[in-house]
C-alpha positions as CSV (number, residue, x, y, z in Angstrom):
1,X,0.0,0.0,0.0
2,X,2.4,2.4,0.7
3,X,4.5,1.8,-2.4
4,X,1.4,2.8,-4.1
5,X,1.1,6.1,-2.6
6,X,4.7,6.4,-3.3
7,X,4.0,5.6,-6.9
8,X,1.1,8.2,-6.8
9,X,3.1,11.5,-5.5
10,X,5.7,10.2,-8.0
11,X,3.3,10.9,-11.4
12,X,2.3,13.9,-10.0
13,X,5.6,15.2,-9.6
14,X,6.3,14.4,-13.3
15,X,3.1,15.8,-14.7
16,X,3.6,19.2,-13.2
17,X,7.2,19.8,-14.4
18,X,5.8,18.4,-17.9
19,X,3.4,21.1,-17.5
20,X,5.9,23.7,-15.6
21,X,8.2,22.6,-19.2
22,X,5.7,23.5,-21.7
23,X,4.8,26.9,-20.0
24,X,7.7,28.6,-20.3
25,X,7.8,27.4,-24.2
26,X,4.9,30.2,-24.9
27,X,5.8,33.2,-26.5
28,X,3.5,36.1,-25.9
29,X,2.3,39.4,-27.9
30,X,4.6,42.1,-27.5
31,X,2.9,44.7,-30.5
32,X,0.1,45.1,-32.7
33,X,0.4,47.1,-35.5
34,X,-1.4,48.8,-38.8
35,X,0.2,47.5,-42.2
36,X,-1.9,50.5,-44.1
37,X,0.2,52.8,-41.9
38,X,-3.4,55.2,-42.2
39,X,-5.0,56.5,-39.0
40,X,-8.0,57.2,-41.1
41,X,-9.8,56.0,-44.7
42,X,-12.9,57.2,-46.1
43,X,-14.7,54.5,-48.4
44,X,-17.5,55.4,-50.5
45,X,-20.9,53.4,-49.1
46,X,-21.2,50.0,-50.6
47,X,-17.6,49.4,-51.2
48,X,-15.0,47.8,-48.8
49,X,-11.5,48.0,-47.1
50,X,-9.1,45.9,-45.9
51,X,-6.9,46.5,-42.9
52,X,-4.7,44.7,-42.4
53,X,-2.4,44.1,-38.9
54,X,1.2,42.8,-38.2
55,X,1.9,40.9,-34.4
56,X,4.6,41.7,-32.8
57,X,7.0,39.4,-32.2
58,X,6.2,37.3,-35.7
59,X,6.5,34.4,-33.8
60,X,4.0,35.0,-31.0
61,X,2.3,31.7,-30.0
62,X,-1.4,33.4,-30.1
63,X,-1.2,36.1,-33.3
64,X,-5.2,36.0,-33.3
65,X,-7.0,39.2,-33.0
66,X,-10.3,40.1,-32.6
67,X,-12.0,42.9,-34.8
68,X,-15.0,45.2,-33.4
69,X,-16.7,48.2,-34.9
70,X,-17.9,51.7,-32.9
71,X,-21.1,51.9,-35.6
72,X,-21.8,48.9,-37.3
73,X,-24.5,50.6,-39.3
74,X,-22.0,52.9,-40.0
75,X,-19.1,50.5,-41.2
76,X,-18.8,47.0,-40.1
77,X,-15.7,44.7,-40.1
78,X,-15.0,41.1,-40.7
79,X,-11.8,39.2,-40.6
80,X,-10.5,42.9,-41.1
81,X,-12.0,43.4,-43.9
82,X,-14.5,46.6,-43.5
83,X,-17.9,47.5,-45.6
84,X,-19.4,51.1,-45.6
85,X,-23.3,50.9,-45.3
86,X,-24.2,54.3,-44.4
87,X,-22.5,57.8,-44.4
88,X,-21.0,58.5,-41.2
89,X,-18.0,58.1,-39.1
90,X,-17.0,54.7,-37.0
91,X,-14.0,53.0,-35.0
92,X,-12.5,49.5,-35.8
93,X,-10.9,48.3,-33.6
94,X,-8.4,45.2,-33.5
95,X,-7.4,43.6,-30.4
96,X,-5.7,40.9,-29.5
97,X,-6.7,37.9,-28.3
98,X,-5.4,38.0,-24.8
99,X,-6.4,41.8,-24.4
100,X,-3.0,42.7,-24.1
101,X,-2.4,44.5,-27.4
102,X,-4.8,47.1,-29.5
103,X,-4.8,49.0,-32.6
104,X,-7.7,51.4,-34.5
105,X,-8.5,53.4,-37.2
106,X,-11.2,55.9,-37.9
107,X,-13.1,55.0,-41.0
108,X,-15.3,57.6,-43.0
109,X,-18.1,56.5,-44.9
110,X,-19.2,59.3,-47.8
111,X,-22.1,58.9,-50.5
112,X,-19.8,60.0,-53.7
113,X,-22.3,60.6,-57.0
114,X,-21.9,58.4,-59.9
115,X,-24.1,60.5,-62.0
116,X,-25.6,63.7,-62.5
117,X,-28.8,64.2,-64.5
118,X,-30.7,67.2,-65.7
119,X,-34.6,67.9,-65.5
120,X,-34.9,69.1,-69.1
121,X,-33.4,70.8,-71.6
122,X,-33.7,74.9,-71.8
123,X,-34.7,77.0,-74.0
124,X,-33.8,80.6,-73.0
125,X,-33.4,84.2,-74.6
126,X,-30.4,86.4,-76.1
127,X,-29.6,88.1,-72.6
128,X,-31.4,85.5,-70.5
129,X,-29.8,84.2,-67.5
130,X,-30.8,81.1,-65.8
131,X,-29.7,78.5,-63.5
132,X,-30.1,74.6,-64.7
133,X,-31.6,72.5,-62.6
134,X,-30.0,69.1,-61.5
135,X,-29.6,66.1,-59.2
136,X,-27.3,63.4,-58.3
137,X,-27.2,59.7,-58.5
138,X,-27.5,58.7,-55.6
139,X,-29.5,61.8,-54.5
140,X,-28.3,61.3,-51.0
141,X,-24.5,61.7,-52.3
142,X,-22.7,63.8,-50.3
143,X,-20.1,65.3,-52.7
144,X,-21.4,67.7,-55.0
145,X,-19.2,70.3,-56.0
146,X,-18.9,70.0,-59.8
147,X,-17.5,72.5,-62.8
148,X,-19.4,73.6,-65.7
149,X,-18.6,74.4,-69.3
150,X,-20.5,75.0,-72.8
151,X,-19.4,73.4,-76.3
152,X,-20.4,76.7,-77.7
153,X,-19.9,80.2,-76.1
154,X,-20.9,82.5,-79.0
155,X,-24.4,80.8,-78.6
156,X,-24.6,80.4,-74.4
157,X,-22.0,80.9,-71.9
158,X,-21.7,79.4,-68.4
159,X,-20.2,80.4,-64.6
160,X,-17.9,77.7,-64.4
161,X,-18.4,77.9,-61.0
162,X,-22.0,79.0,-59.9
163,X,-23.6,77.3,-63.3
164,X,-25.5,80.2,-64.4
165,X,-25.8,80.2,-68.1
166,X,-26.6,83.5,-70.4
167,X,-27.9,83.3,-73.6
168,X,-25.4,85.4,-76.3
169,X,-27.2,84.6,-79.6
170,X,-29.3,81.9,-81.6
171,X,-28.6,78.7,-81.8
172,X,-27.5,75.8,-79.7
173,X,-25.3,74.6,-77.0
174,X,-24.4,71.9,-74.7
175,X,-23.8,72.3,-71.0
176,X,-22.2,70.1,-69.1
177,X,-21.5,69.8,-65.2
178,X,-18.1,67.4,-64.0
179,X,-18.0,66.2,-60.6
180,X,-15.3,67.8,-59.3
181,X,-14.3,64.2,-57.0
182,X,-14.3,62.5,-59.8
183,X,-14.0,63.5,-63.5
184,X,-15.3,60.8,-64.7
185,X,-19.0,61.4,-63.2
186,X,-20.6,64.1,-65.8
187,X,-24.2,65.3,-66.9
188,X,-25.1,68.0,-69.6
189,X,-28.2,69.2,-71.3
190,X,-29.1,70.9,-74.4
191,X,-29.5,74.8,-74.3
192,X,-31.4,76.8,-77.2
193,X,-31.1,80.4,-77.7
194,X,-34.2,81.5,-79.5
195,X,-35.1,85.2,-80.8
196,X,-37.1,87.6,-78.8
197,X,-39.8,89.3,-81.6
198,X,-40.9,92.6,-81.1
199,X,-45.3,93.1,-79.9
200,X,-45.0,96.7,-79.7
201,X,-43.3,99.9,-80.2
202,X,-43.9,103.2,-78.1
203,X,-43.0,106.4,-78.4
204,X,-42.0,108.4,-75.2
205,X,-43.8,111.9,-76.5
206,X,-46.7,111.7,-78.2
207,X,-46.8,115.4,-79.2
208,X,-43.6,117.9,-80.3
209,X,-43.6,121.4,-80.6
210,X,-40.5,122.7,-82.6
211,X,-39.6,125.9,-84.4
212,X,-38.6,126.2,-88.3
213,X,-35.0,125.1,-88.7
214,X,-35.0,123.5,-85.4
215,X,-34.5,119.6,-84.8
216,X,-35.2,117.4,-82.7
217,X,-35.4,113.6,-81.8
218,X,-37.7,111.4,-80.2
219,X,-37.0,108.7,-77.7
220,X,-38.7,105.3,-78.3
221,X,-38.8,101.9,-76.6
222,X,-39.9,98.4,-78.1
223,X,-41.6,95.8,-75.9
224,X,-40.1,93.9,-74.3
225,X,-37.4,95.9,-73.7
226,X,-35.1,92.5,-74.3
227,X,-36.7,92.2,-77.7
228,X,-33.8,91.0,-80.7
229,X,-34.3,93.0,-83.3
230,X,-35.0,96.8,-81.8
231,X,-33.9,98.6,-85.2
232,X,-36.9,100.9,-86.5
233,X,-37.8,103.7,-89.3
234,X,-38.4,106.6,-89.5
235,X,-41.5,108.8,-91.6
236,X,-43.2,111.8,-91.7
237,X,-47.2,112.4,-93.2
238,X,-44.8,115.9,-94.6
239,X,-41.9,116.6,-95.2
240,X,-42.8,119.9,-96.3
241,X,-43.9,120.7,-92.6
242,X,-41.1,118.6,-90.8
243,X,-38.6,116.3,-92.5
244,X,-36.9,113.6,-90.9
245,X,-34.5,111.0,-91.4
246,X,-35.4,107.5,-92.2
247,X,-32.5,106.0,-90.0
248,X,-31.5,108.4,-87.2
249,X,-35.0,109.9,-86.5
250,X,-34.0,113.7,-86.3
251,X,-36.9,116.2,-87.1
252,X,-36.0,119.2,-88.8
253,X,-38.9,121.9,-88.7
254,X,-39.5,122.9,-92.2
255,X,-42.3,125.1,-92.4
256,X,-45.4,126.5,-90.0
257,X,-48.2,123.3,-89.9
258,X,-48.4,119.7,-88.3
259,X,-47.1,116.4,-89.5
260,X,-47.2,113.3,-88.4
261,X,-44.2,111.7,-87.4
262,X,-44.2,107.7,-86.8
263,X,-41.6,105.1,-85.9
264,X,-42.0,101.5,-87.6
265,X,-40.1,98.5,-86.2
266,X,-38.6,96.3,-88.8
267,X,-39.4,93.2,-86.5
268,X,-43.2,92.9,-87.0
269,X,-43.9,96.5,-88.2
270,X,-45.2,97.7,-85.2
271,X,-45.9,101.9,-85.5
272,X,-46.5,104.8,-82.7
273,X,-46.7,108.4,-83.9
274,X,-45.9,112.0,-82.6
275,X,-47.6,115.1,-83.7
276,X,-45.0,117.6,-84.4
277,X,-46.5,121.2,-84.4
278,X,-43.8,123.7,-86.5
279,X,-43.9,127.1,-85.2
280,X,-43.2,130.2,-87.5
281,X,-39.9,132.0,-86.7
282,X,-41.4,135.5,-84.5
283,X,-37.9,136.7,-85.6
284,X,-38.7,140.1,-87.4
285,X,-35.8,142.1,-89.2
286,X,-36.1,145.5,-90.4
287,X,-35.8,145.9,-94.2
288,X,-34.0,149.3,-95.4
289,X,-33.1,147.8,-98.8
290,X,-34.4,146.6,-102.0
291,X,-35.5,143.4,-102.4
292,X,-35.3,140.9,-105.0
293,X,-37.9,139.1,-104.3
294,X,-40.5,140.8,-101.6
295,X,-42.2,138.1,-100.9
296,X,-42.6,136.8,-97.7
297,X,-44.2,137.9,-94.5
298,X,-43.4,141.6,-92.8
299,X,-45.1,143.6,-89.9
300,X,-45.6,147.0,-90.9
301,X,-44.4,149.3,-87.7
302,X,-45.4,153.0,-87.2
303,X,-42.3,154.6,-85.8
304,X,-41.7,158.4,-84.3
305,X,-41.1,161.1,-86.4
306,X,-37.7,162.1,-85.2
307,X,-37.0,158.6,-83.4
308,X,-37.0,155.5,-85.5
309,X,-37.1,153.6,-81.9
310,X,-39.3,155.6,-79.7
311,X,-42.4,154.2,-78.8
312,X,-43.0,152.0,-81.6
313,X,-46.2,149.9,-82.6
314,X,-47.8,147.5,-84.9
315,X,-50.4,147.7,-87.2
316,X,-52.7,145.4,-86.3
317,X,-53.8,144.7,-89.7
318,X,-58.0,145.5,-88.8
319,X,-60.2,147.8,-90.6
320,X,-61.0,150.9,-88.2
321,X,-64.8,152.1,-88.5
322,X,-66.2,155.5,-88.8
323,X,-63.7,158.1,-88.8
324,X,-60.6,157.2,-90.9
325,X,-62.3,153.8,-91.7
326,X,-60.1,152.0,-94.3
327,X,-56.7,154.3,-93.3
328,X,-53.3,152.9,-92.1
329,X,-53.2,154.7,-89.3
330,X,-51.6,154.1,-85.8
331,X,-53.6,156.7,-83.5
332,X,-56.6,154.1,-85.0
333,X,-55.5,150.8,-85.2
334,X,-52.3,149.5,-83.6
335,X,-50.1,147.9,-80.7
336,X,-47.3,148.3,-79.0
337,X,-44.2,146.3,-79.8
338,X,-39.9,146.7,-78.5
339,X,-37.8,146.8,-81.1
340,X,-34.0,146.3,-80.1
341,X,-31.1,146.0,-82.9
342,X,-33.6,146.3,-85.8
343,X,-35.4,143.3,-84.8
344,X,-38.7,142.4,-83.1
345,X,-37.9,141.3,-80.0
346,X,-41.7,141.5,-78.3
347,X,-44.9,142.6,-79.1
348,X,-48.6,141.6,-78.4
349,X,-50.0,139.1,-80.5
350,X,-47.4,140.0,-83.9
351,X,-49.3,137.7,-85.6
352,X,-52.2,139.0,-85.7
353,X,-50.4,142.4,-87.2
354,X,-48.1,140.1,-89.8
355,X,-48.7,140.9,-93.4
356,X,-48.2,138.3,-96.4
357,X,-46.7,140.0,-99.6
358,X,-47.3,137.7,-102.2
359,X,-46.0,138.0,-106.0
360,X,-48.9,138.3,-108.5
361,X,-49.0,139.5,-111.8
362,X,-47.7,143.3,-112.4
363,X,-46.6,143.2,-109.1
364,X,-47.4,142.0,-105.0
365,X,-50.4,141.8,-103.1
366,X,-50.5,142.6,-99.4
367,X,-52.9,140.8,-97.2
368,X,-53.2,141.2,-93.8
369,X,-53.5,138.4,-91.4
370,X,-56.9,139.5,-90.7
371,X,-58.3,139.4,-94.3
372,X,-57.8,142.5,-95.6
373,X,-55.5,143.7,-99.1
374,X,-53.9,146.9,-99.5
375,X,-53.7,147.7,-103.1
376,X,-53.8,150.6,-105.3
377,X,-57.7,150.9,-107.2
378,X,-57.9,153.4,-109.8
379,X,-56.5,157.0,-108.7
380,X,-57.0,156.0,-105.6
381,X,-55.1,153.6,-102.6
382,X,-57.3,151.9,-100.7
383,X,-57.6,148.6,-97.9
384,X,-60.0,146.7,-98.6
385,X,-61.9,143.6,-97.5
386,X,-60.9,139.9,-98.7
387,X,-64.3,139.9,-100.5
388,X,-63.6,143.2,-102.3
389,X,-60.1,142.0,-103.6
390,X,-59.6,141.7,-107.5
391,X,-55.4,141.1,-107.6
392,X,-55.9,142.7,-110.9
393,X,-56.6,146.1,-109.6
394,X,-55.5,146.0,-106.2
395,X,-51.4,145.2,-107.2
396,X,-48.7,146.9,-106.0
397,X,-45.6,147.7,-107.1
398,X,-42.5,147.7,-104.2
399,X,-39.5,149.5,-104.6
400,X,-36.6,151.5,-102.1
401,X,-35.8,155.3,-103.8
402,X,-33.4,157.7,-101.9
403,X,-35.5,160.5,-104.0
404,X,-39.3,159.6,-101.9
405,X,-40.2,158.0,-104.6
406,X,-43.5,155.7,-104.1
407,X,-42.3,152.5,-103.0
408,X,-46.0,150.8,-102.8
409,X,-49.5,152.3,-103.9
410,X,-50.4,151.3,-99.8
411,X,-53.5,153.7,-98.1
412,X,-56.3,155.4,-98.5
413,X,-57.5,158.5,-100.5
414,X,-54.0,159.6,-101.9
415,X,-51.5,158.7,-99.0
416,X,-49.2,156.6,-99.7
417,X,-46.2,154.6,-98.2
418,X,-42.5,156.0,-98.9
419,X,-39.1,156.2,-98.1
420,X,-38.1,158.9,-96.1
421,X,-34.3,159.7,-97.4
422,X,-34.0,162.5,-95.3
423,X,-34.8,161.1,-91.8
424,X,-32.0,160.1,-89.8
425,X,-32.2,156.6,-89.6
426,X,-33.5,154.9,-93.4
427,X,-37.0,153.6,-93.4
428,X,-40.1,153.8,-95.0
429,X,-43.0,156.5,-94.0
430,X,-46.3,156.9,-94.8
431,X,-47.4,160.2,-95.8
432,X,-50.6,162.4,-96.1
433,X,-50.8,166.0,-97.7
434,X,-49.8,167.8,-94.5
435,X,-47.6,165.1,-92.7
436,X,-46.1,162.2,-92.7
437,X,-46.0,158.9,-89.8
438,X,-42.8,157.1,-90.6
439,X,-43.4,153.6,-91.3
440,X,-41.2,150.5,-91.3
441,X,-41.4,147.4,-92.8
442,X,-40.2,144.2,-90.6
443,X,-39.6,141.0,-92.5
444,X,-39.7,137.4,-90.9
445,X,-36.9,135.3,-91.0
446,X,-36.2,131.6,-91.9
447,X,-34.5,130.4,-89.9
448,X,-33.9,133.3,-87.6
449,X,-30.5,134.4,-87.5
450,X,-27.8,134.2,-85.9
């Protein structure tokens, strides 16, 4: 019996310095490290990385290591290999098996775009600008900074950064948008440039009022304002009242009237007019020569005796009643006017006192602007009513003589209009058998001068 026991304590000796022997055989994990050498990757969701991890010593008994993730749903890990499901950030983790030894590495998952699509095509305007609309594919990608260009920049041009495109002239053009992360992912869509016609054409002023030899333009707009063809012409209803130019649009003031002046667009020929009114000149310069031609139209100004510019006034052109009916006379029928430099520089109502001389046959006839003719009948000079006029009988002859002679049968009962040579400033007077008013004639000028 008690060489069994002996036998007993005997194997158990030898089984624990077997044991005690293959203990200190082990060789444990001194280091764990990261072959990538990267402390963080970013992986596009739906594709994978592998990481992969070195033991330190290479010889360890136990290299196993065990892999974990922060986020699974984020990026999950097998066997060190690691799959992006959603964007986001995570932590894998590797770790060995005793514990002892651990290593990580921050993973980024993104949602990069593999495509970019447009909603339509566009059709814009010369001098439009518009922003395309877009997506991605995937439309949850987070990435999407892209460039932009056009295959034609005469016809559309782009921001190559914002993507706002501007429509330069007709035709077509193709935009296209580059991912900026990856060249390779494009999109692009057709752009037309199309015309703007011209609906409508308005003129700023409807009415002008100009003098003779004055000009003018008119300001005009087409609708829309953005229309692309905004060239117009120009025409009058007469050019005998106011001319203007067919291509520039400047009104000259021809003669006293109305005309008509409209603007045509040559896209659609749309119209808007302006009624130009053409003034007569009041410019009034003293005559104290012949004449080649008296024609025209003159005021006919009573003047002082011994001062050509004292108190001067206008016949008034009117028939006085009763005593001294039918005379030129200015104690019956006249008004004031100022006379500076031998012109008319203000008067009340000059027209109404303007005479027309007007050439007829064996001579001029002189018609006030209130109807009546002064003309020589018989023996005898008379004014007479419009209704009593016969040019034949009622002409007058008009002529300048240093010697008084008659320059114009004008007056009534023998009195007649001269020049006074002797007065101290040359004009014409009107005379009667015991005196003379001095009388001036006052012509109106086209264009006024200078």
């Amino acid at each position: 019996m008690k060489r069994i026991f002996q036998f007993g304590i005997l194997m158990f000796i030898a089984i624990m310095a077997m044991t005690s022997c293959k203990e200190d055989n082990s060789i444990s994990v001194t280091g764990l490290n990261l072959v990538n050498k990267e402390d963080v990757v970013v992986i596009v969701t739906g594709n994978t990385y592998e990481v992969e991890v070195s033991v330190e010593p290479s010889d360890a008994t136990e290299k196993g290591v065990i892999w974990t993730s922060s986020n699974s749903g984020v990026a999950s890990v097998l066997g060190g290999v690691i799959t992006a499901n959603l964007p986001g950030v995570a932590e894998i983790v590797a770790t060995t098996v005793d514990g002892a030894k651990s290593v990580s590495i921050e993973v980024i998952v993104t949602n990069l775009a593999v495509g970019i699509v447009f909603e339509s095509d566009l059709k814009i305007a010369i001098g439009e600008k518009v922003f395309p609309k877009y997506g991605f594919v995937p439309p949850s990608a987070i990435d999407k900074s892209v460039r932009w260009s056009s295959s034609n920049e005469d016809v559309a041009t782009v921001d190559a950064s914002t993507g706002e495109i501007t429509g330069v002239k007709t035709g077509t053009a193709i935009i296209t948008a580059v991912l900026i992360a990856d060249n390779n992912v494009t999109g692009s869509c057709n752009v037309e440039v199309l015309s703007i016609p011209v609906t409508d054409v308005t003129l700023t002023s409807k009415t002008l009022s100009m003098d003779i030899g004055e000009t003018a333009t008119l300001e005009y707009a087409t609708i829309p304002s953005n229309a692309d063809n905004q060239d117009v012409t120009w025409s009058t209803s007469d050019a005998n009242i106011a001319a203007v130019d067919q291509l520039t649009g400047l009104i000259t003031g021809i003669a006293e009237g109305t005309a008509t002046i409209t603007v045509t667009t040559l896209d659609g020929g749309f119209t808007d007019n302006c009624l130009v009114t053409v003034n007569a000149t009041t410019e009034f310069v003293r005559v104290d020569d012949n004449l080649s031609d008296w024609s025209g139209d003159y005021l006919i100004v009573f003047e002082d005796a011994t001062n050509a510019y004292a108190a001067p006034t206008v016949f008034n052109g009117a028939l006085p009643t009763g005593t001294g009916a039918g005379q030129l006379d200015a104690t019956l029928n006249a008004m004031d006017v100022k006379i500076a430099d031998g012109k008319i520089v203000a008067g009340a109502a000059v027209n109404a006192a303007k005479f027309t001389i007007t050439a007829v046959d064996g001579g001029y006839s002189i018609r006030s602007a209130s109807g009546n003719f002064i003309g020589n009948s018989g023996s005898a000079n008379t004014i007479t009513a419009a209704t009593e006029f016969n040019p034949a009988s009622h002409t007058n002859t008009i002529t300048i003589s240093d010697s008084n002679a008659v320059i114009s049968t004008l007056g009534y009962e023998g009195r007649a209009m001269r020049y006074n040579s002797g007065a101290a400033s040359r004009r014409f007077c009107f005379f009667t058998a015991s005196s003379q008013q001095p009388v001036a004639l006052y012509k109106l000028q086209y264009p006024p001068t200078p």
